[in-house]
Every structure is written in C-alpha cells, then in structure tokens.
VEXFI-730538 format. One record per residue: residue number from 1; residue in one letter; x, y, z of N, C-alpha, C, O in turn. Coordinates in Angstrom, 1 decimal. Layout:
BEGIN
+-----+---------+--------+--------+--------+--------+--------+--------+--------+--------+--------+--------+--------+--------+
| num | residuo |     nu |     nv |     nw |    cau |    cav |    caw |     cu |     cv |     cw |     ou |     ov |     ow |
+-----+---------+--------+--------+--------+--------+--------+--------+--------+--------+--------+--------+--------+--------+
| NUM |       A |      X |      Y |      Z |      X |      Y |      Z |      X |      Y |      Z |      X |      Y |      Z |
...
+-----+---------+--------+--------+--------+--------+--------+--------+--------+--------+--------+--------+--------+--------+
//
This chain:
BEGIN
+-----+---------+--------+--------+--------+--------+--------+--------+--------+--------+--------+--------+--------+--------+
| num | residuo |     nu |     nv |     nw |    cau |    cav |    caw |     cu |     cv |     cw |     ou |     ov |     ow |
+-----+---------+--------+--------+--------+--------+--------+--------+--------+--------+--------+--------+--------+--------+
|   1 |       X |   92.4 |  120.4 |  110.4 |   93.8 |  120.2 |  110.3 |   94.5 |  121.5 |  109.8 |   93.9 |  122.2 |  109.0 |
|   2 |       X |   95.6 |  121.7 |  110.3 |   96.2 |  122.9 |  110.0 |   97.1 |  122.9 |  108.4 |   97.7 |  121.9 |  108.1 |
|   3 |       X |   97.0 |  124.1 |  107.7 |   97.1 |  123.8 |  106.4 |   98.7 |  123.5 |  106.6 |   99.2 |  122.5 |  106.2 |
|   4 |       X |   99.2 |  124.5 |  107.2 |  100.7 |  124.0 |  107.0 |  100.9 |  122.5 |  107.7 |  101.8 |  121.9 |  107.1 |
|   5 |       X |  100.5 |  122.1 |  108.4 |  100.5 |  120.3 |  108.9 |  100.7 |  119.8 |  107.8 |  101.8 |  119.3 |  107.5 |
|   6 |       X |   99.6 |  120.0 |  107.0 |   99.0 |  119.3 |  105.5 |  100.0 |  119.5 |  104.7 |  100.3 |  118.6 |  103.9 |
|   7 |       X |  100.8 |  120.7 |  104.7 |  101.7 |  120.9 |  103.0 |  103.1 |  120.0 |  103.6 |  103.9 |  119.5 |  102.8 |
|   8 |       X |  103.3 |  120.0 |  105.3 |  104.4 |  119.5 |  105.5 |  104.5 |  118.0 |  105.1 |  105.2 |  117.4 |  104.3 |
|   9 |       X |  103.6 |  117.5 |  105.8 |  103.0 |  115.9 |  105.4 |  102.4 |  115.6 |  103.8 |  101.6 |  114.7 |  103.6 |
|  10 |       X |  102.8 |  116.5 |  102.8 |  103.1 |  116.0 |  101.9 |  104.5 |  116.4 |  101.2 |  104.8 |  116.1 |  100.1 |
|  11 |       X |  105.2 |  117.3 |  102.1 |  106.4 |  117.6 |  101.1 |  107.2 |  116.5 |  102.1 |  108.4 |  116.4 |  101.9 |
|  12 |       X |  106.8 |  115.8 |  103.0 |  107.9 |  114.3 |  103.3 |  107.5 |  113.5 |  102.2 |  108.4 |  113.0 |  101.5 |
|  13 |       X |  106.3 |  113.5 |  102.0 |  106.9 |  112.0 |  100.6 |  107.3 |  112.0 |   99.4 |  106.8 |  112.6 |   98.5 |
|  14 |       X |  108.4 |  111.3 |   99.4 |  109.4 |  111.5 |   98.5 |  108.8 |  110.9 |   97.2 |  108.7 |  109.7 |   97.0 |
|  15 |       X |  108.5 |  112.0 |   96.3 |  107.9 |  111.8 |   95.4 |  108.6 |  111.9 |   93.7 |  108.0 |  112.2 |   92.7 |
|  16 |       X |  110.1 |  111.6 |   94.1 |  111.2 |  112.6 |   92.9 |  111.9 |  111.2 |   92.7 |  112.1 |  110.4 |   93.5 |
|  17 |       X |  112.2 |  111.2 |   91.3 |  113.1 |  109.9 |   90.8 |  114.4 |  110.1 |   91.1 |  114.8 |  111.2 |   91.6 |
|  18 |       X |  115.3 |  109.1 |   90.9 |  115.0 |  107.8 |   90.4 |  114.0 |  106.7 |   91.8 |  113.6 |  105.6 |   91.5 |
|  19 |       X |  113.8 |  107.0 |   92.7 |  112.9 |  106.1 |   93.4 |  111.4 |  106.6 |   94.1 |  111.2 |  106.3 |   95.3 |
|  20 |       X |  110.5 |  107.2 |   93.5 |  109.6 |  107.3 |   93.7 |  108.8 |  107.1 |   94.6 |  108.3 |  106.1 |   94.2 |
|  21 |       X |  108.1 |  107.4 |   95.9 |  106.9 |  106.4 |   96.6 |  105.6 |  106.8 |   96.0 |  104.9 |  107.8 |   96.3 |
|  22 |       X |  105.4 |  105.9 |   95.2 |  103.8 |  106.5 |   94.5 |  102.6 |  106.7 |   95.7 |  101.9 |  107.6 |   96.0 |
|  23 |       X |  102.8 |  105.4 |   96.1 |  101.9 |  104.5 |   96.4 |  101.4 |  105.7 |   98.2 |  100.3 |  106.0 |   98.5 |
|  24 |       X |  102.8 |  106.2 |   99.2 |  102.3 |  107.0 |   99.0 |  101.9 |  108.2 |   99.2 |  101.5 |  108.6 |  100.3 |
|  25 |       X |  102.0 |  108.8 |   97.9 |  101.1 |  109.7 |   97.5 |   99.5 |  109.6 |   97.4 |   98.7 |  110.3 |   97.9 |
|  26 |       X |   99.5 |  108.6 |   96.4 |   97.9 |  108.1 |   96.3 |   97.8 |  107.6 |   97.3 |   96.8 |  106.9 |   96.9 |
|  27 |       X |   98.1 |  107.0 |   99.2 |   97.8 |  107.3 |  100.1 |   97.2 |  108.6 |  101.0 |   96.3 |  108.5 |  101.8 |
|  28 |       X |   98.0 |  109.7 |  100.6 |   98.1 |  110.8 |  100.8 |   96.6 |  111.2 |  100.0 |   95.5 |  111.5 |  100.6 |
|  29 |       X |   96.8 |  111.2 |   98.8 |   95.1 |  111.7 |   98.6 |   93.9 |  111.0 |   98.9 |   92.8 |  111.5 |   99.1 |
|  30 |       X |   94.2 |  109.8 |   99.0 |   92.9 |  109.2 |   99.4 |   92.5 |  109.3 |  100.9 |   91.5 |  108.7 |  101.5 |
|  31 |       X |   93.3 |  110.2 |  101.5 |   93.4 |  110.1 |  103.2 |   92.5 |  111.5 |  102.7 |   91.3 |  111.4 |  102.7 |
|  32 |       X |   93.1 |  112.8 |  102.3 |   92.3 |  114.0 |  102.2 |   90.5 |  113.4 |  101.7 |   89.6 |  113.5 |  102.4 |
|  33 |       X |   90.6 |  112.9 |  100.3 |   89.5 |  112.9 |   99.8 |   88.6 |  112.0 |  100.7 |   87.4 |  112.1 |  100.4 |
|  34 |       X |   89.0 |  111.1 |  101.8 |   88.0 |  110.3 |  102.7 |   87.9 |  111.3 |  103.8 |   87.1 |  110.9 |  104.6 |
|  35 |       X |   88.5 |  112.5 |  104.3 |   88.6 |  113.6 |  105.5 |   87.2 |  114.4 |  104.5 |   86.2 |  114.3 |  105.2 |
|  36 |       X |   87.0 |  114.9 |  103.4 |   85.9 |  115.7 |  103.3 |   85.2 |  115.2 |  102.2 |   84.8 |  115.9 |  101.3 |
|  37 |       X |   84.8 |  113.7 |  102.2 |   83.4 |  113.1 |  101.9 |   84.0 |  112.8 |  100.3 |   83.2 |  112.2 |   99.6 |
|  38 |       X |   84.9 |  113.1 |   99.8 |   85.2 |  112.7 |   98.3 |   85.1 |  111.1 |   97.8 |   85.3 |  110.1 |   98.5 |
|  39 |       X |   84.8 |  111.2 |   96.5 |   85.2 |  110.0 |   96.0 |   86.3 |  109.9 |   95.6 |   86.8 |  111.0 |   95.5 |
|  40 |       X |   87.3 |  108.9 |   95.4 |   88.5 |  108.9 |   95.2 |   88.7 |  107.3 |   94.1 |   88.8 |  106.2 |   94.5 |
|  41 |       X |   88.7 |  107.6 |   93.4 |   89.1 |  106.7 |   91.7 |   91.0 |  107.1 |   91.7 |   91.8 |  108.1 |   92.0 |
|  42 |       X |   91.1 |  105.6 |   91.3 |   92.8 |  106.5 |   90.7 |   93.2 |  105.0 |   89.7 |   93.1 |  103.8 |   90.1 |
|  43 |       X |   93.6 |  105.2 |   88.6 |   93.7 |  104.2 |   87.4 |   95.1 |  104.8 |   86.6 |   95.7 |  105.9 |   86.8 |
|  44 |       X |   95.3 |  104.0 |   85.9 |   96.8 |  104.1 |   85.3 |   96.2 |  104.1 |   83.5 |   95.4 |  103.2 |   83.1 |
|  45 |       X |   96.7 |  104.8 |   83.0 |   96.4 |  105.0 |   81.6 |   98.0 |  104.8 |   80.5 |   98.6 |  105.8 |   80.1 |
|  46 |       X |   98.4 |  103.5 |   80.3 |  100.0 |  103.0 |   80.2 |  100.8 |  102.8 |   81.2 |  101.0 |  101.7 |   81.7 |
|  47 |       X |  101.4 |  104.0 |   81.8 |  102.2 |  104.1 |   82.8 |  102.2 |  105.0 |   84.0 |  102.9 |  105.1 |   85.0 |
|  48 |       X |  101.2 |  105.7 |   83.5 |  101.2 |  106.9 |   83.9 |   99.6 |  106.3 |   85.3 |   98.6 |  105.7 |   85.3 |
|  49 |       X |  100.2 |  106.9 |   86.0 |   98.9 |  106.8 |   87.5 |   98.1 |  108.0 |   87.3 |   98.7 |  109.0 |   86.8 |
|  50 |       X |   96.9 |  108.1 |   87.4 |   95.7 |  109.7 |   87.6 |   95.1 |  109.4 |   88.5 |   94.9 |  108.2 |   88.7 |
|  51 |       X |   94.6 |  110.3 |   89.6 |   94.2 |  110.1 |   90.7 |   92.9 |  111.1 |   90.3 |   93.0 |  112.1 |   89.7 |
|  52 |       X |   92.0 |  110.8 |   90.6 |   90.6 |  111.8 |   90.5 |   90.1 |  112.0 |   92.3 |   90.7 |  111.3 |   93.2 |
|  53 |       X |   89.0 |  112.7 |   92.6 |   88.7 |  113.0 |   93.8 |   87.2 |  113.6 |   92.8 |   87.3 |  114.5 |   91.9 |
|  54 |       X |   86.2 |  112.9 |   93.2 |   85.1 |  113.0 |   92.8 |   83.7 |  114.1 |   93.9 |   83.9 |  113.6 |   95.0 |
|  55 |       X |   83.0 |  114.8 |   94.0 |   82.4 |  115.3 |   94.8 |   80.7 |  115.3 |   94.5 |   80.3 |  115.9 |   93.6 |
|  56 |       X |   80.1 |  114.7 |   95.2 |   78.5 |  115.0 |   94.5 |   77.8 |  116.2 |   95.1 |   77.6 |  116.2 |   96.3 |
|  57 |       X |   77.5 |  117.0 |   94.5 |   76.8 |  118.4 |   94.7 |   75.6 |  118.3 |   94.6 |   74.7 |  118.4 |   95.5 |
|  58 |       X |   75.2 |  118.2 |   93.0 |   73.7 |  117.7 |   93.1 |   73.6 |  116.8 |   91.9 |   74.2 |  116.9 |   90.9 |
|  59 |       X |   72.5 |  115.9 |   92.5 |   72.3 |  114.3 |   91.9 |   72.3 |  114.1 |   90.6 |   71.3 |  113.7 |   90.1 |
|  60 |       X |   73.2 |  114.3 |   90.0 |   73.9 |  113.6 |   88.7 |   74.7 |  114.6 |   88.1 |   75.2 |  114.8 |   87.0 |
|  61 |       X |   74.8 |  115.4 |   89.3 |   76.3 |  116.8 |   88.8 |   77.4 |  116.4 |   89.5 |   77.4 |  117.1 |   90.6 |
|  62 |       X |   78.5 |  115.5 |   89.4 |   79.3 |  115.9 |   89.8 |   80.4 |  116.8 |   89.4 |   80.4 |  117.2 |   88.2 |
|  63 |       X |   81.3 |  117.1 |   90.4 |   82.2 |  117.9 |   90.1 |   83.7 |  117.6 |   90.6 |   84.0 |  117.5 |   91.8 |
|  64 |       X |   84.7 |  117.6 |   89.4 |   85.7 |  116.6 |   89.6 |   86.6 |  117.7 |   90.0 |   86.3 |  118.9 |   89.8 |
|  65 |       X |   87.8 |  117.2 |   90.6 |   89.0 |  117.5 |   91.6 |   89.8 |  116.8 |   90.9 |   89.4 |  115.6 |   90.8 |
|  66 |       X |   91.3 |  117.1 |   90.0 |   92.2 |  116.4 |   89.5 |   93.4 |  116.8 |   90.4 |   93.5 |  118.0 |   90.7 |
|  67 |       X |   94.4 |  115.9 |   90.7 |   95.7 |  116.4 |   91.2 |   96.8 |  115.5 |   90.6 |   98.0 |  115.7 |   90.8 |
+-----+---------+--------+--------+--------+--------+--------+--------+--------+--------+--------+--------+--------+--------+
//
C-alpha cells in the first residue's frame, strides 16, 4: 500500500470534537495491525480508549506499538 494512500485514508476520519468517529479509527488500526501480522488489544481505562498493536519477535518477547 502506498504510504501516502495510508496518511490520506486516515486524515478522512474525522477524528476532532465535538463529534468524534472513534470507532473508526480503532477500525483504521485494526485494519493496519491485521495487514502486517499484529496483535491488536484496545480497552478503555475511564474514558479514555488505548489501542495497543502487539508483535511477537521471539517467544515470550513481545514488542509493543502504542498509537
């Protein structure tokens, strides 16, 4: 995929208040992180959404991706 594809197809979603599309966004990463083998966790800590993108390198090292 071409990177500028990639930056365009995320500066459409409208990610700015007062109406937010979270949902998505955390579409949007879970589509990358299933394109190059990632795990993808995303949990809400109060109010707040965190999206993780997990990678296994070697067997009981992972190495985490926050965005």
């Amino acid at each position: 995929m071409c990177i500028l594809k990639l930056l365009r197809d995320f500066l459409r979603i409208r990610s700015v208040h007062p109406t937010p599309d979270y949902e998505s966004c955390v579409q949007f990463y879970k589509k990358q992180a299933d394109r190059y083998g990632f795990e993808f966790h995303n949990f809400e800590v109060g109010l707040i959404l965190h999206l993780a993108q997990t990678w296994q390198v070697h067997k009981g090292l992972p190495i985490i991706v926050l965005a």
